[in-house]
N, C-alpha and C positions, 0 to 999 in steps of 0.2 A: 610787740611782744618778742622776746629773743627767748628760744627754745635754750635748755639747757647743753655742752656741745657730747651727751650721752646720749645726746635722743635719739638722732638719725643712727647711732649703731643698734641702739633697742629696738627700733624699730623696725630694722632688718633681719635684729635675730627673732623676736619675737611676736612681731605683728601688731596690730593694733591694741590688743589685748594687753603687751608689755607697757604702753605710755599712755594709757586711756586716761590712769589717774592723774596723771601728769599736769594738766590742764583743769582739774576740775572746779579750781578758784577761779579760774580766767575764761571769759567767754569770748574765745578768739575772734567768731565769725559777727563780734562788734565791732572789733580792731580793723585798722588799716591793713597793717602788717603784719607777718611774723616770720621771724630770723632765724635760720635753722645755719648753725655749723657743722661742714659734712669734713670729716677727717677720712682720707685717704688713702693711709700708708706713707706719705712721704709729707704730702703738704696739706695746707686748710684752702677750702672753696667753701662757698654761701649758696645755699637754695631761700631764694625769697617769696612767700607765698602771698600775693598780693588778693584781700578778698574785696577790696572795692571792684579791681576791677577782673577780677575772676583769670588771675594768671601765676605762672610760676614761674621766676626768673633765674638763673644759674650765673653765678660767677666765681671765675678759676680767674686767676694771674696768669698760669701756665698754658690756658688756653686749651683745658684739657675736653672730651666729652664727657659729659653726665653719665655717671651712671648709672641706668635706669631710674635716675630720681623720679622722673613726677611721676611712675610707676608706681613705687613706692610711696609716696606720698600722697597719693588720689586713694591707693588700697584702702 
């Protein structure tokens, strides 16, 4: 599943409470995957939340750290 690329800002500003409906057709934790677009300010990086095998993967081109993602995403 690929998140919509508003989600990770809703979800910073507003918690889990802003994207809860978000998902209510899709039962993620069947899926393999799901693809979150994290926009930056300058450029785009990927947070991949893998539920097979219970991890969270981050990818920058620029090689940047995360920030605070799986924080925010565990919340």
């Amino acid at each position: 599943h690929c998140m919509n690329t508003h989600f990770y800002t809703r979800l910073c500003q507003g918690g889990y409470a802003a994207v809860q409906r978000w998902t209510k057709r899709v039962d993620l934790f069947s899926l393999d995957l799901c693809l979150i677009p994290v926009h930056l300010g300058v450029h785009w990086t990927c947070a991949v939340i893998s539920f097979a095998t219970r991890t969270i993967h981050y990818y920058d081109s620029l090689h940047g750290k995360p920030p605070a993602l799986a924080a925010t995403l565990l919340a």
